[in-house]
N, C-alpha and C positions, 0 to 999 in steps of 0.2 A: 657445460660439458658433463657427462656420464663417467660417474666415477667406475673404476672396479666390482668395487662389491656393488654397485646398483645391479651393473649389469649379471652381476653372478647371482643376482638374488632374481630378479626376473628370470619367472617360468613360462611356462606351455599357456596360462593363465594371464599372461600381461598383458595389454594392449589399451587396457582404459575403456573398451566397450563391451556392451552384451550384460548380461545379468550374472552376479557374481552367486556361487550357491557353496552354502556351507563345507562339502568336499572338497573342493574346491579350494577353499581357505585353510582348512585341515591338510590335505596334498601340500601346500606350501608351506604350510609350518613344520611339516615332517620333512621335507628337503631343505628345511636350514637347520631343525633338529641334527637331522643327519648328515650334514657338511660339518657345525662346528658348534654342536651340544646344547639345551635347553637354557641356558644362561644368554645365550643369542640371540635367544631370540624375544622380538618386542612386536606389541601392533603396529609401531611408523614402519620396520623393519617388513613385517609382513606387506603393511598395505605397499610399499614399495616395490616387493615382488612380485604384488599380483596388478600394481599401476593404478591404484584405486585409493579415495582419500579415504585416511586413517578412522574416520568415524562410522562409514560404509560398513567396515570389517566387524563394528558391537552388535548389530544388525545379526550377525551369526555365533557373538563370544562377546559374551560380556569383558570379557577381560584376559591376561594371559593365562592365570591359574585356569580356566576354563577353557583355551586352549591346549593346556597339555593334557588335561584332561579328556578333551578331545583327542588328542592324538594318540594317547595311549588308549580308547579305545578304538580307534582308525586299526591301529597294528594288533588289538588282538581282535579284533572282528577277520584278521584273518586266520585264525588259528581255529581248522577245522575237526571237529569231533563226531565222530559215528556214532552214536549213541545207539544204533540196532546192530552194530558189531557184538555178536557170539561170543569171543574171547574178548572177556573184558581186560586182560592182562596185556593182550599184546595191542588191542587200543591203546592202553594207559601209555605202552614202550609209543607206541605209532605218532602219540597226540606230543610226547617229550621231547622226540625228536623233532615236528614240527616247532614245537616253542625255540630250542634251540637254535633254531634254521632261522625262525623271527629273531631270535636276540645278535645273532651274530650277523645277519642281512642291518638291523638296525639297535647299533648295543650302546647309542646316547638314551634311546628309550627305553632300556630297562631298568635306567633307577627309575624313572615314571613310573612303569607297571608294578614294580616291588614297595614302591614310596607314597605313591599318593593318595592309594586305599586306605591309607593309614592316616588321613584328615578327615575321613569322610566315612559316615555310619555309611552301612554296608545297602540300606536300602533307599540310598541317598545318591547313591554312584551311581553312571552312565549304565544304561542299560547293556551295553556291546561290553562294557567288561565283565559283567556277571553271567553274559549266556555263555561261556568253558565251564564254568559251575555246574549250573542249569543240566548243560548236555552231559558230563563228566555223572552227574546225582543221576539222569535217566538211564545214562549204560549200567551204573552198576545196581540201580536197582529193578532193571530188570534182567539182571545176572542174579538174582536174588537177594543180592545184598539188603541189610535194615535199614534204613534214613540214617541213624547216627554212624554206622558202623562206613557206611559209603561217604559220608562226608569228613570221618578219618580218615580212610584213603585220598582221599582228594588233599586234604590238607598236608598230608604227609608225600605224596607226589610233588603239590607245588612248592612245598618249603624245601622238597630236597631240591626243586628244579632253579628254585632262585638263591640258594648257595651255589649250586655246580656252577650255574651261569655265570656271576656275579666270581668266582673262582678263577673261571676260564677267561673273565674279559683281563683280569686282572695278567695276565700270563703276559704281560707285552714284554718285546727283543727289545734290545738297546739297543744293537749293532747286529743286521741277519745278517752282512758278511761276514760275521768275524767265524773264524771256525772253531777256535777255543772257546770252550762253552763258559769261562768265569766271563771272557769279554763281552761274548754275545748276550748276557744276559747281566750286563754292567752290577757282577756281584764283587767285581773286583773291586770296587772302590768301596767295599763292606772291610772294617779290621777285622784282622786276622782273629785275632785274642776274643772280639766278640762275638763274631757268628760262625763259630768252626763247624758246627756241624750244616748251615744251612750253605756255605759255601763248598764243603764237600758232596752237595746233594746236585751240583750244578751240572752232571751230564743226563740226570734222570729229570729236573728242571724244561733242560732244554727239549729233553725228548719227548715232552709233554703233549698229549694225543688225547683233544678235548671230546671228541667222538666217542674213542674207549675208556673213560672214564667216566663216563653219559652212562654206557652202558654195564660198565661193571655195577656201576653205583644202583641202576635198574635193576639189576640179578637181584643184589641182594634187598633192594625195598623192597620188587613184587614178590620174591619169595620167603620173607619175613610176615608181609602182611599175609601171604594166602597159610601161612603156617598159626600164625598167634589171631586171628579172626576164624568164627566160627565159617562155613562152608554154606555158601551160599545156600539160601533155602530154608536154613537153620535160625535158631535164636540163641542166643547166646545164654548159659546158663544165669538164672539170677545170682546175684550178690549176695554174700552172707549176710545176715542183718547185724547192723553196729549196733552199740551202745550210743548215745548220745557223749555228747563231749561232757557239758555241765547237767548229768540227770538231775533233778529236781526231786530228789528223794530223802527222807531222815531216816537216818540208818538208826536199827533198832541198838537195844541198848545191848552191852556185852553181859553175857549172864553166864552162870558154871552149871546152868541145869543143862544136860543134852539135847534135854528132850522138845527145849525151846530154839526155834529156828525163825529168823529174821533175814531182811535183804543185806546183813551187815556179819551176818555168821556162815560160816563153812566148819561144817563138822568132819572132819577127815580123820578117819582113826580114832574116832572119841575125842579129839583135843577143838573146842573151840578155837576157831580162828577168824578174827575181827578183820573184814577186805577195806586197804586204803584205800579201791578206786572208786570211792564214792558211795558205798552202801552196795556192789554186788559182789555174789561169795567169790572167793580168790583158787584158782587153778590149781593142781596139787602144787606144779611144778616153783609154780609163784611162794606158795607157802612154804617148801624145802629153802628157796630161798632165804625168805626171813628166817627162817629158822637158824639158818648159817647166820644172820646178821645179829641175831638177838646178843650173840656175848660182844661184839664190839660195841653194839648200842652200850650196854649196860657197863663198857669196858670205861666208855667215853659218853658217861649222860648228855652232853650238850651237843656231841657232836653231828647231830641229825636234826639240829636245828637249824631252819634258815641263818642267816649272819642279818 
């Protein structure tokens, strides 16, 4: 007799004939994915919804880890980017909205998408999850953006995209009949004494509108970054040059001639001044400093010693 879930589990793919092909197997593990979440799913589990013995299935996946990883590339292999789109800002809005439309059509697989780059060096992954990348690095650098400059955008896109998502899945009703909004969003069984302000926040909770917070949140990344990134086309100014952290230098000696000048002296108004950051001369402002410090030094000899 055919239990329940056999039968819930066989797809469009069952019948035990014909040649089984990779998508195929993929296709199925994302409709048990997304009936009752990646912990669900197994290879006896899969090859039972596609009616085929469970060793047929390595043939296409080594194993589960390689199926989810599969399937988190299945779902973002559909996540389309224009990379010859002109405004690259209202791409970047166009392709977020798209993601979101995948997380919430399939939101067991976005811990996959957010979680399991994170096992795997980056030029190790499935090819289908790096081409968003890939397209995402051509639009903006042929919006003129720099390599590095466009792959901070990118990264600051999808980090904001997988908190808002990961946010928004989080938002679930206890009770959508209830019309009181502590019930409907079972804050009520929170004490009072402990979460006052998060149960006072419970009719703005429930009015929670995952679209428009997509997009407020959009405003202000794409117009953060097009304000603190140089303008396409452009190079970003170089960098002041630093000092090394440990210079490798012997600071000259301290002398009361003027006229002798070392990497460890700063002559400022005539007064020798010996620089503690390692042998170079010290800034006026630095030395008004010590200067304030010298009578407490002297107030307190040891106290400017380590302990």
């Amino acid at each position: 007799m055919t239990t329940p879930t056999a039968r819930a589990d066989r797809g469009p793919a069952a019948g035990g004939s014909g040649k089984i092909t990779r998508d195929a197997v993929l296709a199925a593990a994302l409709e048990i994915i997304d009936r009752d979440g990646a912990d669900a799913l197994s290879m006896r589990r899969l090859a039972r919804a596609l009616d085929r013995d469970p060793m047929i299935l390595y043939r296409h996946a080594p194993g589960k880890a390689a199926l989810l990883d599969g399937v988190a590339e299945t779902v973002l292999a559909q996540l389309h980017v224009d990379s010859a789109d002109p405004d690259w800002a209202g791409q970047l809005r166009a392709v977020a909205r798209r993601y979101r439309a995948l997380a919430l059509a399939h939101p067991h697989v976005v811990p996959l998408i957010v979680t399991r780059p994170l096992a795997t060096p980056l030029g190790l992954r499935p090819a289908g999850t790096l081409r968003p990348l890939e397209d995402i690095l051509a639009l903006l650098s042929k919006a003129g953006f720099s390599g590095p400059d466009a792959l901070h955008i990118y990264r600051a896109l999808f980090g904001f995209l997988h908190g808002r998502i990961l946010d928004e899945l989080q938002e679930l009703v206890d009770n959508p009949d209830e019309t009181d909004d502590l019930l409907r969003l079972g804050l009520h069984r929170l004490p009072i004494g402990e979460f006052p302000l998060l149960r006072g926040l419970a009719p703005v909770l429930a009015a929670y509108d995952g679209a428009a917070e997509l997009e407020r949140g959009l405003d202000i990344l794409l117009t953060g970054l097009a304000t603190t990134l140089p303008p396409p086309g452009q190079t970003r100014p170089p960098a002041p040059a630093r000092h090394p952290a440990n210079p490798k230098r012997t600071p000259a000696p301290v002398t009361n001639n003027p006229s002798q000048s070392g990497p460890g002296l700063s002559h400022i108004g005539g007064t020798e001044k010996f620089s503690v950051t390692g042998g170079y001369p010290l800034h006026s402002d630095r030395v008004r400093d010590l200067d304030r410090l010298r009578p407490l030094l002297h107030r307190h000899p040891g106290s400017h010693r380590p302990a």
